[in-house]
BAFI-3210 file (N, C-alpha, C; in Angstrom, 3 decimals, decimal comma, padded with zeros to 6 digits):
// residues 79
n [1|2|3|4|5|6|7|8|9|10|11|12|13|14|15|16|17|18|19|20|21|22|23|24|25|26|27|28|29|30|31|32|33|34|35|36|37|38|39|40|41|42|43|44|45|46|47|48|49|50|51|52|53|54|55|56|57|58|59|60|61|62|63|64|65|66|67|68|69|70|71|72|73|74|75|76|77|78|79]
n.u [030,330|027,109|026,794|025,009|022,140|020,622|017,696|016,008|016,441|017,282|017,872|020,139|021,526|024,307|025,215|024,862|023,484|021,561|021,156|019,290|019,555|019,466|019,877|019,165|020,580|022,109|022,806|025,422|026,026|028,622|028,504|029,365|032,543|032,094|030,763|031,701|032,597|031,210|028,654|028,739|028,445|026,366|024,790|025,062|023,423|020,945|017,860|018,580|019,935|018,426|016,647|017,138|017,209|015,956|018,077|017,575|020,155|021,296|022,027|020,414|020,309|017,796|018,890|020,935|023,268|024,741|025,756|028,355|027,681|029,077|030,853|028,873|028,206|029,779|032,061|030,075|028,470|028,016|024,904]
n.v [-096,104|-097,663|-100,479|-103,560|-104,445|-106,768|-108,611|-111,085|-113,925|-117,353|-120,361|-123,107|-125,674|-127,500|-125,419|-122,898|-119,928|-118,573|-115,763|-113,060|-110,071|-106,564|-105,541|-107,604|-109,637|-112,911|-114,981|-117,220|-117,900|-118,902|-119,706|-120,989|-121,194|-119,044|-120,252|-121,140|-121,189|-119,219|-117,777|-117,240|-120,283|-121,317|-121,174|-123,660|-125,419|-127,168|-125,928|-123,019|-122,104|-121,771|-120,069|-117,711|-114,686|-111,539|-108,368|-105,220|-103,917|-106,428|-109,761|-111,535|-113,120|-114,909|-114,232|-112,165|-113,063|-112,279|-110,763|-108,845|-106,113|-106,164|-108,144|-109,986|-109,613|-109,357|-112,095|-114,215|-116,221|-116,426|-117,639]
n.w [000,865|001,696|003,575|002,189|003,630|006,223|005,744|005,521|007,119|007,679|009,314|008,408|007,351|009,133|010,829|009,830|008,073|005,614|004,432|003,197|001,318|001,267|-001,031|-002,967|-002,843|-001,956|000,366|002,067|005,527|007,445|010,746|012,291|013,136|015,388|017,511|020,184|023,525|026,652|025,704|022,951|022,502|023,598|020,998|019,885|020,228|018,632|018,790|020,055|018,147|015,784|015,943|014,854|013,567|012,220|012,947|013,678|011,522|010,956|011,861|014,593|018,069|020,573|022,998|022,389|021,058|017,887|014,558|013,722|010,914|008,863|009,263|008,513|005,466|004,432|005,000|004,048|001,531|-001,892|-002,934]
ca.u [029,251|026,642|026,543|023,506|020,815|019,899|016,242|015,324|017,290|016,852|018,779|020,294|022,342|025,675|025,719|025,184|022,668|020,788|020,661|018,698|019,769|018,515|020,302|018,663|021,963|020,747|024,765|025,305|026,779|029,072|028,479|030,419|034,216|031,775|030,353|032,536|032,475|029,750|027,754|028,195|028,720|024,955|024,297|025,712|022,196|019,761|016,541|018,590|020,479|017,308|015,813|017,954|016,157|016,824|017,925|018,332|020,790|022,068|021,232|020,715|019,538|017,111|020,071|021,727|024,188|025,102|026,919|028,654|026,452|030,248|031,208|027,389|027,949|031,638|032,212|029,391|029,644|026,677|023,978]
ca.v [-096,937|-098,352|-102,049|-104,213|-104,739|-108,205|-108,235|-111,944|-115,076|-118,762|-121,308|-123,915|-127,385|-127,190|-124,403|-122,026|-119,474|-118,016|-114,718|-111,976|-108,377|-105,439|-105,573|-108,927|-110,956|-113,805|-115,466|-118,031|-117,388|-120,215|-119,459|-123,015|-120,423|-117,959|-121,256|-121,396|-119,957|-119,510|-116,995|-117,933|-121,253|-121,376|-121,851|-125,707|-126,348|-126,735|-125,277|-122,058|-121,671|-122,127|-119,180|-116,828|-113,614|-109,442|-107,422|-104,268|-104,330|-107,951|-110,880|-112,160|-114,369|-114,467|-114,244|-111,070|-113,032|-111,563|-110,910|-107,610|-106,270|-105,695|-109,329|-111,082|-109,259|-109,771|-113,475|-114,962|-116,700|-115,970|-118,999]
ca.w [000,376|002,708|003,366|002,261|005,048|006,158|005,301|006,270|007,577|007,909|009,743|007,350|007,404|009,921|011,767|008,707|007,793|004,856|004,469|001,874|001,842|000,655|-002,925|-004,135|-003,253|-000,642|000,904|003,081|006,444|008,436|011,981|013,075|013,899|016,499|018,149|021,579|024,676|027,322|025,436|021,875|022,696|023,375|019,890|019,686|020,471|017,448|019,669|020,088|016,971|014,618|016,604|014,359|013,808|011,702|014,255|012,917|010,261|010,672|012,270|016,098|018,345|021,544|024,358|022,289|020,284|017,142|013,990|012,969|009,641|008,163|008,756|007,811|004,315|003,615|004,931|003,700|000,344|-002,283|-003,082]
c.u [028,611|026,605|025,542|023,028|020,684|018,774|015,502|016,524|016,671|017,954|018,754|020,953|023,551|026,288|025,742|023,523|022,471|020,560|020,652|018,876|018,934|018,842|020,067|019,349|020,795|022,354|024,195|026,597|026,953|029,117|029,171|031,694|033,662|031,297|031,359|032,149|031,050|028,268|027,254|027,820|027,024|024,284|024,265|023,999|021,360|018,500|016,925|018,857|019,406|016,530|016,113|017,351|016,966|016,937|018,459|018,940|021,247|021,187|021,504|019,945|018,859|017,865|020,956|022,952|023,694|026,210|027,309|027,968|027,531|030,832|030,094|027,982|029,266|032,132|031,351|029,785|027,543|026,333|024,088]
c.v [-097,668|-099,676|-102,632|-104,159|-106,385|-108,314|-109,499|-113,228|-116,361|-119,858|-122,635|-124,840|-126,832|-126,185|-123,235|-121,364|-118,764|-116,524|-113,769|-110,670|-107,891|-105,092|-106,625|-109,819|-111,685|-115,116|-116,479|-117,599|-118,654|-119,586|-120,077|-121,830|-119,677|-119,301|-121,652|-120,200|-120,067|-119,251|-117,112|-119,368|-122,270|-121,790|-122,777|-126,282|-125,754|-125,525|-123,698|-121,419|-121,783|-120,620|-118,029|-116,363|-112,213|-109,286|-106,265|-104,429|-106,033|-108,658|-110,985|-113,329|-114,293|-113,898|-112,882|-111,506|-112,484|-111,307|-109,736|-107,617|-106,623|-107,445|-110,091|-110,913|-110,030|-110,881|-114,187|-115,117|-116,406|-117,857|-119,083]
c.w [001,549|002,377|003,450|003,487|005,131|006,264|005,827|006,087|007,573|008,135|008,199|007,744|008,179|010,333|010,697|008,148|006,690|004,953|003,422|002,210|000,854|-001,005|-003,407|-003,803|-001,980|-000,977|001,699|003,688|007,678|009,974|012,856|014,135|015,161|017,124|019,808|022,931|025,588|026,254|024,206|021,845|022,612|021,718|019,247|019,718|019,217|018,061|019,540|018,949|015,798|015,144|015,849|013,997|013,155|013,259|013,575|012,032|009,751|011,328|013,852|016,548|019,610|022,641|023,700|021,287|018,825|016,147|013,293|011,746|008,813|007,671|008,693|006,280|003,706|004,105|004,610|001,847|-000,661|-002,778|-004,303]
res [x|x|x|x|x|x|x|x|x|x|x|x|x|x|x|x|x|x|x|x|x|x|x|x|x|x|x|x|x|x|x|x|x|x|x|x|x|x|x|x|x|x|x|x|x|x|x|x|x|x|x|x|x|x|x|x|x|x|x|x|x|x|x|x|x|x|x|x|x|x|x|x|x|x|x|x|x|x|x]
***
């Protein structure tokens, strides 16, 4: 079985994003646990982390971060 699409995103309240797939559902996705590090780490800052953007199947962000399509769909929690 293929896994939904992420179709369009939107940054939301505490580190946590909005996102509508291709089957109607529309989840929320805690981003807060990937937040460390040089590379993710980058996203502590509102300016960058609001920038959140489709990329292909899932979601990213200007610098390349990124969230498997497998875990956007299946840890997020529905709205």
């Amino acid at each position: 079985m293929l896994r939904p699409r992420a179709i369009a995103v939107k940054p939301a309240e505490d580190y946590t994003i909005l996102v509508s797939f291709d089957n109607g559902e529309e989840k929320l996705f805690d981003v807060k646990p990937y937040i460390s590090g040089s590379w993710y780490g980058q996203l502590e800052k509102p300016s960058v982390f609001n920038r959140v953007r489709i990329g292909g199947i899932s979601v990213e962000w200007p610098d390349g971060q990124d969230i498997a399509p497998d875990e956007l769909y299946d840890k997020s929690i529905r709205k």
